[in-house]
C-alpha positions as CSV (number, residue, x, y, z in Angstrom):
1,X,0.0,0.0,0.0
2,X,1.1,3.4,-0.9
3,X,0.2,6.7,0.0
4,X,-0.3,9.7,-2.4
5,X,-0.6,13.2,-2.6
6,X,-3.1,13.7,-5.3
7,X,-3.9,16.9,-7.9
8,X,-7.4,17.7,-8.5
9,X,-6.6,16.1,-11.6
10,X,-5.8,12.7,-10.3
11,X,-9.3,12.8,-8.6
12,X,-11.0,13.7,-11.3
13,X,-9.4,11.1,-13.3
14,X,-10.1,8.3,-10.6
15,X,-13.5,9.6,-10.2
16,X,-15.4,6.6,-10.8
17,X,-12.8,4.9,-8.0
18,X,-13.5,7.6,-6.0
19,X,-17.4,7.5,-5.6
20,X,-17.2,3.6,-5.3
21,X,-15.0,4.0,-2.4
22,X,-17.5,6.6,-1.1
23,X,-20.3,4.8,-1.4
24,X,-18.8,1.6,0.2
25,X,-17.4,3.7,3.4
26,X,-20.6,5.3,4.0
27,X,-23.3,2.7,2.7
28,X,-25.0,5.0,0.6
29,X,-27.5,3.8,-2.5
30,X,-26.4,4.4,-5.5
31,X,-28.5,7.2,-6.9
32,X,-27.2,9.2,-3.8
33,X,-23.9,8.4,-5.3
34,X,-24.3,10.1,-8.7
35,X,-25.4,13.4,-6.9
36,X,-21.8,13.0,-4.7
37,X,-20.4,12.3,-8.0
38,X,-21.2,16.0,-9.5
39,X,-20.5,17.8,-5.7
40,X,-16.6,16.1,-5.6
41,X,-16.3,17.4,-9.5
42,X,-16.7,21.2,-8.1
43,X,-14.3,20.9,-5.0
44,X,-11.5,20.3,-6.7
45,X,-11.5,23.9,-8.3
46,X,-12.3,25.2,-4.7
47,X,-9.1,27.5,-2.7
48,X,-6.7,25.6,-0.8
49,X,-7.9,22.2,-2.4
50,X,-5.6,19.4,-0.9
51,X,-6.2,15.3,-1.6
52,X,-4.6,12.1,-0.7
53,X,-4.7,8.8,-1.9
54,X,-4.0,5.2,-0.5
55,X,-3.1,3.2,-3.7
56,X,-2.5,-1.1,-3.7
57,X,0.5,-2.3,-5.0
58,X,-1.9,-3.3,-7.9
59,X,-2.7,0.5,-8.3
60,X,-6.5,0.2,-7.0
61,X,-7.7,2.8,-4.8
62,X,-8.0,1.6,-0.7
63,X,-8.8,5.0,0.6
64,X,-8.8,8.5,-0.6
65,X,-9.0,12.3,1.8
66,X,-9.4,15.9,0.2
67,X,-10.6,19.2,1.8
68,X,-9.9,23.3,0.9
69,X,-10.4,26.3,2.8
70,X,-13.9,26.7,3.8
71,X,-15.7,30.3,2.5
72,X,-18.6,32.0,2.9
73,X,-21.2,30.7,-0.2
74,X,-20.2,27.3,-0.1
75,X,-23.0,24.7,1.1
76,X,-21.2,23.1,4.4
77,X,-19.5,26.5,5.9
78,X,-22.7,28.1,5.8
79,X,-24.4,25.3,7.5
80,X,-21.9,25.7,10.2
81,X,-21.8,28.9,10.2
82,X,-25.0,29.5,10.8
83,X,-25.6,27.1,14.0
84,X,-22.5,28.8,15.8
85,X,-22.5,31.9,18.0
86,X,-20.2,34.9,16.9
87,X,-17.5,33.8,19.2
88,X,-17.2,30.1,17.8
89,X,-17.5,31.5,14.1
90,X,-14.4,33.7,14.8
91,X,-12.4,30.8,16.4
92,X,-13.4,27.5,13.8
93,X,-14.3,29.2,10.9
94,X,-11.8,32.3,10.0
95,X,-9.0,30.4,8.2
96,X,-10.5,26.6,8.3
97,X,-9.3,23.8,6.2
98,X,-12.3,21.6,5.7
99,X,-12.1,17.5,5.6
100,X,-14.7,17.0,3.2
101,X,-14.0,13.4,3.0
102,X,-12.5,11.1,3.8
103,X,-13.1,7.1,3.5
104,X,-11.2,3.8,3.3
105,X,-13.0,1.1,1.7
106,X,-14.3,-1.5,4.5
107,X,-11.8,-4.8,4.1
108,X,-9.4,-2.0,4.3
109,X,-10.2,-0.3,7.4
110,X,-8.5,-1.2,10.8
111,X,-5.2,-1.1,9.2
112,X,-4.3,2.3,10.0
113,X,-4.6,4.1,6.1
114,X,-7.7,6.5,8.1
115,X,-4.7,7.8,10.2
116,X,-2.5,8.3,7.5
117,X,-4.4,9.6,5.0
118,X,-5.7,12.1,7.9
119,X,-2.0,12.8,8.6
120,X,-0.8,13.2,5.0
121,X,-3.9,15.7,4.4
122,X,-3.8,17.9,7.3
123,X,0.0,18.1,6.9
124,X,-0.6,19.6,3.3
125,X,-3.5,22.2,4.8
126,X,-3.6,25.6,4.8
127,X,-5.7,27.4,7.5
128,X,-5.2,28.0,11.3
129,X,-8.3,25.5,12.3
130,X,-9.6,22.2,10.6
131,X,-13.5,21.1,10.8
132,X,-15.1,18.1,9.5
133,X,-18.2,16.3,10.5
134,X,-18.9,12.9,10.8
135,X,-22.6,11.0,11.8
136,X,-23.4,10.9,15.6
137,X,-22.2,7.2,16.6
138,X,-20.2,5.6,19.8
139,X,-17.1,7.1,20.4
140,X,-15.5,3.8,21.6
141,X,-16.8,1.6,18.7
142,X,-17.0,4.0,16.0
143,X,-13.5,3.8,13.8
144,X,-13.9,7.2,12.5
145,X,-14.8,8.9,16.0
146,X,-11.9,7.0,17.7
147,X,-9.3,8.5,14.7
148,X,-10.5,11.6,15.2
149,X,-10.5,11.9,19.0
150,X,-6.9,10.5,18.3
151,X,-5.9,13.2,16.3
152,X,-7.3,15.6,18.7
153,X,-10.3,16.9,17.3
154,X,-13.0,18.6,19.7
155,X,-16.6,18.8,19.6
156,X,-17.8,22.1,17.8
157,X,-21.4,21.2,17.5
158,X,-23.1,17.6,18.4
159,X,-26.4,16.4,17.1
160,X,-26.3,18.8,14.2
161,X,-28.7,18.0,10.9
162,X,-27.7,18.8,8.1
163,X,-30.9,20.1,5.7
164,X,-31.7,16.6,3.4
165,X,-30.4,14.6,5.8
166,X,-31.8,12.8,8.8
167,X,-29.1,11.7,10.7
168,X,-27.5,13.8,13.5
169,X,-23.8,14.7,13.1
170,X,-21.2,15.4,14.9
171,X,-18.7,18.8,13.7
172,X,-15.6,18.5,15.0
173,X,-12.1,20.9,14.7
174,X,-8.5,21.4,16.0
175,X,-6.0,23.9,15.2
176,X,-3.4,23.7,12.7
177,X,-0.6,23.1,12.2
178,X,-0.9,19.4,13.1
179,X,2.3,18.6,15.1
180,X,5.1,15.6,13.4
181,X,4.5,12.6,14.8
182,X,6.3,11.6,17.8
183,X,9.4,8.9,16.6
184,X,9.1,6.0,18.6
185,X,11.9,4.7,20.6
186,X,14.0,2.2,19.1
187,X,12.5,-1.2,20.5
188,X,9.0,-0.2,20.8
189,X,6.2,-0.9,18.7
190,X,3.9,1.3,18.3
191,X,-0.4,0.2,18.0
């Protein structure tokens, strides 16, 4: 397995990859899919656009993560935007790099490409903050609450719907920079 940094050509060229993976991660039915399809398309030409990719040896796609700097008129800032107080707006949303997505196809996941992709992306962000959301589940059973809470993200807002949507969600930021990993002592192995 390797991991990428990917252009917003790359995605758009492994599009089809792209919403298969998406769709498998998140369960979704497929004509939910071709709307995703048309949304991802747009983001690439968005400021600050960053991706990553987790690649087989093979060259199939395992995973993938992109995200840009958040701005007033775009869909999910204004969602956000609008269910925080002043003080919360100035603090998350100012400079924010936004995880739009990202996903690791299930008989991938639990091998730690999440964390790296995460990593690799939020290494390459611009932005003082980072905000993503992710649906409402347990924190101790949920892989992707468990990698974030890892990573050091907070709660922003909890039990948010998003409009079309009926599932609660959870918004969650840090600051940037995210600090280099800590090197492991020689003999240890890290989890």
């Amino acid at each position: 397995m390797r991991l990428v940094r990917w252009t917003p050509d790359d995605l758009v060229r492994r599009l089809d990859d792209v919403v298969a993976v998406y769709g498998e991660a998140m369960g979704y039915r497929p004509e939910l899919l071709e709307a995703r399809r048309g949304y991802i398309a747009t983001h690439v030409r968005r400021p600050g656009f960053r991706a990553v990719a987790s690649l087989t040896s093979e060259g199939h796609l395992a995973g993938f993560g992109y995200g840009y700097l958040g701005a007033s008129g775009q869909w999910w800032h204004d969602q956000v935007w609008r269910a925080l107080e002043a003080p919360a707006r100035q603090r998350w949303l100012t400079h924010c790099f936004e995880v739009v997505e990202l996903h690791v196809r299930p008989p991938a996941q639990g091998h730690g490409l999440g964390a790296g992709q995460l990593r690799a992306l939020l290494s390459l962000a611009e932005g003082t903050t980072t905000l993503l959301s992710t649906p409402e589940a347990d924190e101790q059973r949920s892989r992707a609450w468990r990698l974030y809470r890892r990573f050091g993200f907070v709660d922003v807002l909890r039990d948010f719907h998003f409009p079309g949507d009926e599932r609660p969600f959870g918004v969650l930021g840090r600051d940037l920079p995210l600090a280099p990993p800590t090197p492991t002592p020689p003999g240890r192995v890290t989890p």
